[in-house]
TIFI-425850 format. One record per residue: residue number from 1; residue in three letters; z negated, y negated, x of N, C-alpha, C in turn. Coordinates in nm, 2 decimals. Layout:
N
+-----+-----+--------+--------+--------+--------+--------+--------+--------+--------+--------+
|   k |   r |    n_w |    n_v |    n_u |   ca_w |   ca_v |   ca_u |    c_w |    c_v |    c_u |
+-----+-----+--------+--------+--------+--------+--------+--------+--------+--------+--------+
| NUM | ala |      Z |      Y |      X |      Z |      Y |      X |      Z |      Y |      X |
...
+-----+-----+--------+--------+--------+--------+--------+--------+--------+--------+--------+
# end
This chain:
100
+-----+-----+--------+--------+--------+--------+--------+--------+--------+--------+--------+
|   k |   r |    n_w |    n_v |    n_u |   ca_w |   ca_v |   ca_u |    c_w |    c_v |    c_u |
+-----+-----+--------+--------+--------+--------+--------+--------+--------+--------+--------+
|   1 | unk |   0.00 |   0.12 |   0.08 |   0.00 |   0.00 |   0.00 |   0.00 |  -0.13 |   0.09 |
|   2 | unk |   0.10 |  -0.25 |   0.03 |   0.08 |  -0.34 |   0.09 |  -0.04 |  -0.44 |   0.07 |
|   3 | unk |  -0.14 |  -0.48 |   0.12 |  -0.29 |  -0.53 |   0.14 |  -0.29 |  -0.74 |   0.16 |
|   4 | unk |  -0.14 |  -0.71 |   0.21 |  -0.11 |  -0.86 |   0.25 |  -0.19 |  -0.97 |   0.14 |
|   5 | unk |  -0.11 |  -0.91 |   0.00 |  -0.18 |  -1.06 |  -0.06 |  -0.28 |  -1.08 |  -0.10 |
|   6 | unk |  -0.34 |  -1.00 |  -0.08 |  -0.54 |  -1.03 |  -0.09 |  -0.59 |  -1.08 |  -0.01 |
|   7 | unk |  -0.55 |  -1.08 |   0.14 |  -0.57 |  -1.10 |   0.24 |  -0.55 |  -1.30 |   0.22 |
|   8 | unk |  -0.43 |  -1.32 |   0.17 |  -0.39 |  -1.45 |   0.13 |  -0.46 |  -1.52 |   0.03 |
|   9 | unk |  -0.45 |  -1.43 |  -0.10 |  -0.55 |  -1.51 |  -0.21 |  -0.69 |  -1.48 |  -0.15 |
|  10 | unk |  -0.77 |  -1.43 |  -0.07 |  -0.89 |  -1.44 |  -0.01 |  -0.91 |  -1.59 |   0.12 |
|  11 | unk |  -0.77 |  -1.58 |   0.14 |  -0.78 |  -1.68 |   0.24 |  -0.83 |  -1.88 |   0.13 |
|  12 | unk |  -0.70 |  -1.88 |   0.05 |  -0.71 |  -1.93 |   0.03 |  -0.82 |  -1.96 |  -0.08 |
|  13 | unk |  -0.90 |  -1.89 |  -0.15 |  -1.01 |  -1.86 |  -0.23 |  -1.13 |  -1.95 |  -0.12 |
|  14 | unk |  -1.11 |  -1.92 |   0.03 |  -1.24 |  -1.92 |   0.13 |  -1.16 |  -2.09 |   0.15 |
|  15 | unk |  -1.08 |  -2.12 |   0.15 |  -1.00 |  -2.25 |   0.18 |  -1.03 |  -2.35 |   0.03 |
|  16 | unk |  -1.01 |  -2.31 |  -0.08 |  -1.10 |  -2.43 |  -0.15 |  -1.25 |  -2.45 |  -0.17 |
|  17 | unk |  -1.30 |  -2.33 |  -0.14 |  -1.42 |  -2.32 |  -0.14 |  -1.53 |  -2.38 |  -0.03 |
|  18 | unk |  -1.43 |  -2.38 |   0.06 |  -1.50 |  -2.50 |   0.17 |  -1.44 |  -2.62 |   0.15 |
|  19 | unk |  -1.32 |  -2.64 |   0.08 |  -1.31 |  -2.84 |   0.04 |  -1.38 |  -2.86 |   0.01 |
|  20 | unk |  -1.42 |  -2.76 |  -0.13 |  -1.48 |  -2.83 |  -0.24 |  -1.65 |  -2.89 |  -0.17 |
|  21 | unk |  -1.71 |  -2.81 |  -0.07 |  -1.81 |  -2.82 |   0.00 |  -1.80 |  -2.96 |   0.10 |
|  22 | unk |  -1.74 |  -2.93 |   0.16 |  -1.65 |  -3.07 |   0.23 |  -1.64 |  -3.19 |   0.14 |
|  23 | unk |  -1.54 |  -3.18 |   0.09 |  -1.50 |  -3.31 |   0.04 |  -1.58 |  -3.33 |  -0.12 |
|  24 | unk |  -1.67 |  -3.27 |  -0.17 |  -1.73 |  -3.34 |  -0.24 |  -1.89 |  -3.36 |  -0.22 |
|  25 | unk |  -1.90 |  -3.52 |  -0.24 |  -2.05 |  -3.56 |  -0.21 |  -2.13 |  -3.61 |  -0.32 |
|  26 | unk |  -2.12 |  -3.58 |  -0.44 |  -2.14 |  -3.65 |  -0.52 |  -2.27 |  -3.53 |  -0.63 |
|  27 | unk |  -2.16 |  -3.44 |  -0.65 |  -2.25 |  -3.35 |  -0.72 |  -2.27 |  -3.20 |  -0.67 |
|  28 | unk |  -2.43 |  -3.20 |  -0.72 |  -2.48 |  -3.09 |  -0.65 |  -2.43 |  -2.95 |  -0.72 |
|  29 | unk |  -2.42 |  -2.93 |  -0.86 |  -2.33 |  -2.82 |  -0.88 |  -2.23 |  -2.76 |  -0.82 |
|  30 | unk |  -2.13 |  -2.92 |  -0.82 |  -1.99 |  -2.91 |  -0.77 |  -2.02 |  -2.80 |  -0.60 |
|  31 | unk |  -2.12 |  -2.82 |  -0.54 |  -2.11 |  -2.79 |  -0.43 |  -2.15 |  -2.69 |  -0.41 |
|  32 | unk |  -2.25 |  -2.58 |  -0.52 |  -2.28 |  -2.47 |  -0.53 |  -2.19 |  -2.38 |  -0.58 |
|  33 | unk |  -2.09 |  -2.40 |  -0.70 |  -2.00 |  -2.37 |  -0.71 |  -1.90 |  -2.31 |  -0.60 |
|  34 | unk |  -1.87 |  -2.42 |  -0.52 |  -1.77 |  -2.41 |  -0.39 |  -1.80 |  -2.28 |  -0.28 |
|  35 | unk |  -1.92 |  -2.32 |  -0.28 |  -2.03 |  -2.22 |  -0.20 |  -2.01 |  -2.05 |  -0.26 |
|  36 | unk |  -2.05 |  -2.01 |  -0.38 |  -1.99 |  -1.88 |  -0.42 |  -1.87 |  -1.90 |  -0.43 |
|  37 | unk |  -1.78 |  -1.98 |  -0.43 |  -1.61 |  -1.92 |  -0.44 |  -1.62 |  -1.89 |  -0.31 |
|  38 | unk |  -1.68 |  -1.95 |  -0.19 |  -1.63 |  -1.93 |  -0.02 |  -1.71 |  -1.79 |  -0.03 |
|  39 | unk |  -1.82 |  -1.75 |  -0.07 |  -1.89 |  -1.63 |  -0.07 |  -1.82 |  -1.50 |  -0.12 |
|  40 | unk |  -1.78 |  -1.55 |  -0.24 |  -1.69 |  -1.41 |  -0.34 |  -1.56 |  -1.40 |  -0.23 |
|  41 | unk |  -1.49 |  -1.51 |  -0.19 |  -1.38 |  -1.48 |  -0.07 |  -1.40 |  -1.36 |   0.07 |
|  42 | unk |  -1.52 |  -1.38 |   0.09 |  -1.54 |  -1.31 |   0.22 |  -1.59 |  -1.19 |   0.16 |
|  43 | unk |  -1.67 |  -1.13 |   0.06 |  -1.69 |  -1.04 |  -0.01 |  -1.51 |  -0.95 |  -0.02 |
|  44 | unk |  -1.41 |  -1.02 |  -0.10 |  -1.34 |  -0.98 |  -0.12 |  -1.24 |  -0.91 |   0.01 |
|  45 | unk |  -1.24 |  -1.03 |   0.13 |  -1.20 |  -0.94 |   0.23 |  -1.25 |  -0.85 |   0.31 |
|  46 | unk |  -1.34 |  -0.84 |   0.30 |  -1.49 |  -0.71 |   0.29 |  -1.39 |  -0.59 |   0.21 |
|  47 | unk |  -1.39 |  -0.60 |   0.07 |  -1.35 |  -0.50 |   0.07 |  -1.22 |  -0.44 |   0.06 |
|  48 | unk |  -1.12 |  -0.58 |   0.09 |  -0.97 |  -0.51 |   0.14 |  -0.98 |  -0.45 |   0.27 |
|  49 | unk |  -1.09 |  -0.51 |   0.33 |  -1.04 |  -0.40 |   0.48 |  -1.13 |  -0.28 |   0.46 |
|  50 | unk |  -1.21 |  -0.28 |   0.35 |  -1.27 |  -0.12 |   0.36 |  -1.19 |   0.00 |   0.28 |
|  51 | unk |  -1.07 |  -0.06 |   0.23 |  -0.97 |   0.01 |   0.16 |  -0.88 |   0.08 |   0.26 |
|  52 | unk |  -0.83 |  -0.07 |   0.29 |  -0.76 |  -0.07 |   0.46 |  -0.80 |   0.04 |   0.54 |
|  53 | unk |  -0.91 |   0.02 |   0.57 |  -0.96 |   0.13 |   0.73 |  -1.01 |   0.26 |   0.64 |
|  54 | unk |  -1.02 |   0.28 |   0.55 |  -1.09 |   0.40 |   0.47 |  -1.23 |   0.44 |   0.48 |
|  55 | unk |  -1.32 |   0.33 |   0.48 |  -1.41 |   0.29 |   0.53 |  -1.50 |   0.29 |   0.44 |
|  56 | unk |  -1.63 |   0.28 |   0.41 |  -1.71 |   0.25 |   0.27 |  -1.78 |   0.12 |   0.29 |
|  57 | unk |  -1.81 |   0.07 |   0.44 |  -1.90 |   0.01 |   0.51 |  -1.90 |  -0.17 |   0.43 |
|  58 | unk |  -1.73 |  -0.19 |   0.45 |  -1.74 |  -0.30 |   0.36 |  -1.75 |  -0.30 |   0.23 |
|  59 | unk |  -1.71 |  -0.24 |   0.18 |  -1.76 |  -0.24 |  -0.04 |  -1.95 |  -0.22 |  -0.01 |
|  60 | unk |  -2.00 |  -0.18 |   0.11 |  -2.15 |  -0.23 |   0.10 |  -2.19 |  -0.34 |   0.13 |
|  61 | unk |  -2.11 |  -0.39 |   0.24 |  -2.18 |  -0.54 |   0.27 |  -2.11 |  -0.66 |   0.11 |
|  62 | unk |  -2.03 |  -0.62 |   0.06 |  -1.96 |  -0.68 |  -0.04 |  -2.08 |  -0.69 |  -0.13 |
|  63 | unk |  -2.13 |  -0.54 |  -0.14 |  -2.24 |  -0.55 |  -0.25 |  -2.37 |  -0.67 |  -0.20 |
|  64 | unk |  -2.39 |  -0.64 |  -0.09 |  -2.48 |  -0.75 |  -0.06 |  -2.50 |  -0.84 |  -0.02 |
|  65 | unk |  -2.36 |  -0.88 |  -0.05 |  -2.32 |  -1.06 |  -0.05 |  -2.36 |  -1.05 |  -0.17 |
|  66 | unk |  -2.28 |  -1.04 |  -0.27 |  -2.29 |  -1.01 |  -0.44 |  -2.45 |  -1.09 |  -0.45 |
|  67 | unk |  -2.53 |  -0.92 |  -0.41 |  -2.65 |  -0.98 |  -0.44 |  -2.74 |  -1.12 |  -0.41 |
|  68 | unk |  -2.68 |  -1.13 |  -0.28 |  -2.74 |  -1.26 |  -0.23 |  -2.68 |  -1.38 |  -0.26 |
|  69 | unk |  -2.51 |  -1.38 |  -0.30 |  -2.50 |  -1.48 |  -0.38 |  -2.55 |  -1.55 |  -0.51 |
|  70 | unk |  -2.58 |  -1.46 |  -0.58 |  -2.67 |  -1.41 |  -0.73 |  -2.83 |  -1.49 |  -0.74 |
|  71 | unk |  -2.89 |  -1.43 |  -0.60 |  -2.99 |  -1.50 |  -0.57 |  -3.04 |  -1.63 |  -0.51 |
|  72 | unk |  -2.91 |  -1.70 |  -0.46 |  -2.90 |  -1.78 |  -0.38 |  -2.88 |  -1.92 |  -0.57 |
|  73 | unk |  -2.79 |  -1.84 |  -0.62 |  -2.72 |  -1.91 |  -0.77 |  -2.82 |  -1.98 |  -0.84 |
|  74 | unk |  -2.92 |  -1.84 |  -0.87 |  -3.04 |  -1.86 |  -0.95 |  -3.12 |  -1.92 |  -0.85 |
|  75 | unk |  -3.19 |  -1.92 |  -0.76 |  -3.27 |  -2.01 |  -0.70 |  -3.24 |  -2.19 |  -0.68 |
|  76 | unk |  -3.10 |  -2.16 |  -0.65 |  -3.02 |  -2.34 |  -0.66 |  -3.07 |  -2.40 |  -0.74 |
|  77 | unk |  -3.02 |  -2.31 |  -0.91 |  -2.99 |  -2.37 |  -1.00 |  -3.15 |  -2.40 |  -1.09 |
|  78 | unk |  -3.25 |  -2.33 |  -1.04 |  -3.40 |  -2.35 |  -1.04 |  -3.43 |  -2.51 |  -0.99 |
|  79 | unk |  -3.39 |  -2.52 |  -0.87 |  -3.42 |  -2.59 |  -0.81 |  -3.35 |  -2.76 |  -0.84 |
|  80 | unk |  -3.25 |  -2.75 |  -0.91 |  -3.19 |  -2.82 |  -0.90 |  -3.21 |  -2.86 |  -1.09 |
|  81 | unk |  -3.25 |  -2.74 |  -1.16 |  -3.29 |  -2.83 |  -1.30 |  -3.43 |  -2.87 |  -1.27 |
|  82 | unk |  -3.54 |  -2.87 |  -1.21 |  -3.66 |  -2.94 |  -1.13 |  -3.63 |  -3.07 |  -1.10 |
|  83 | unk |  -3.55 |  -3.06 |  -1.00 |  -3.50 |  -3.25 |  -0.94 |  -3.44 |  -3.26 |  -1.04 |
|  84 | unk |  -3.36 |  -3.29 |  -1.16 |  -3.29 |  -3.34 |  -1.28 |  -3.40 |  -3.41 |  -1.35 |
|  85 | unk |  -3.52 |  -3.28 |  -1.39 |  -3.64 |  -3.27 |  -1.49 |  -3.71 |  -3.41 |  -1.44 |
|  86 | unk |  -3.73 |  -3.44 |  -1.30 |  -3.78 |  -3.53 |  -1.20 |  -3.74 |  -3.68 |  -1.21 |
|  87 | unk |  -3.63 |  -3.67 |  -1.17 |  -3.53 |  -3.80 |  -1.15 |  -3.40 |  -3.82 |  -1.27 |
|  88 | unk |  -3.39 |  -3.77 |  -1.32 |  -3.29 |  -3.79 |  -1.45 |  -3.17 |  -3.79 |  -1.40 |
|  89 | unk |  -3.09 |  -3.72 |  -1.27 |  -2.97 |  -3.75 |  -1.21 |  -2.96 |  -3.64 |  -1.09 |
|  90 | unk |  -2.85 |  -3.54 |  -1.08 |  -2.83 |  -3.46 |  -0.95 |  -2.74 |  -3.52 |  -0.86 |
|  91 | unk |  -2.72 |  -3.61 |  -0.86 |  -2.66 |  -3.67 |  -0.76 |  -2.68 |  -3.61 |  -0.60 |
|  92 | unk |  -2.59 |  -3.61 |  -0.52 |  -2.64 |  -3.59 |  -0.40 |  -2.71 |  -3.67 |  -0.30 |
|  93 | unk |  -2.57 |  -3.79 |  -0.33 |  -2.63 |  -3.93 |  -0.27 |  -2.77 |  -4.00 |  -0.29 |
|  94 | unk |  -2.83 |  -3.94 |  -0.41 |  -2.93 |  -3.97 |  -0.42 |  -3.08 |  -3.90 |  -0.41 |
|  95 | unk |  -3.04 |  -3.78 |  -0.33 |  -3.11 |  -3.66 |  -0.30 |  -3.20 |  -3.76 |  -0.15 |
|  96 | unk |  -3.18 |  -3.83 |  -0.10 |  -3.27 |  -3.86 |   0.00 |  -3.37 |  -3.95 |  -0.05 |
|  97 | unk |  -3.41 |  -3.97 |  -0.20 |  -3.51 |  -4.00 |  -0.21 |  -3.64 |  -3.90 |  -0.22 |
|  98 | unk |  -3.58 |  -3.75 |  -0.21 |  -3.71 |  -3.69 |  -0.17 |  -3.80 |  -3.71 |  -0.09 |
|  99 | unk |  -3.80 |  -3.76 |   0.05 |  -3.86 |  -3.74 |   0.18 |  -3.96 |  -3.84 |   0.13 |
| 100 | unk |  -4.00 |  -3.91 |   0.03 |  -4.09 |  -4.01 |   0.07 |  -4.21 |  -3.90 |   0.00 |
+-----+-----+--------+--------+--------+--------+--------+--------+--------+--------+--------+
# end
């Protein structure tokens, strides 16, 4: 089988998923969002090459990206309706008024 174009939609899956990290500063969703697309990307080529090599090794680390993307989701998104509940705004730019 040819494996090429997963290889590509993974590439480019891991390529807006770090713009969106990159180039947006504004909202904190927007950036957790970006964050599991770049995560599910590397998952996914995880497990085209465990297809690839006939391997099991990656469909396990795949699983435990999965999980720790999952966990990483729910603890953000804890954290992030707290500072909303707090300050009435997720702004990013306005995230450095925590330190006081």
């Amino acid at each position: 089988m040819n494996f090429i174009h997963f290889f590509f939609v993974a590439a480019l899956l891991f390529i807006i998923g770090v713009g969106g990290v990159i180039l947006n500063r504004t909202n904190i969703v927007v950036v957790l969002m970006s964050l599991e697309l770049a995560l599910l990307s590397v998952s996914l080529n995880f497990i085209v090459f465990s297809v690839c090599l006939g391997d099991l090794m990656g469909q396990i680390f795949a699983i435990f990206i999965l999980i720790i993307a999952a966990c990483e989701s729910s603890i953000g998104l804890a954290i992030i309706l707290v500072y909303f509940r707090v300050r009435g705004s997720i702004r990013i730019d306005q995230a450095s008024l925590l330190k006081s």
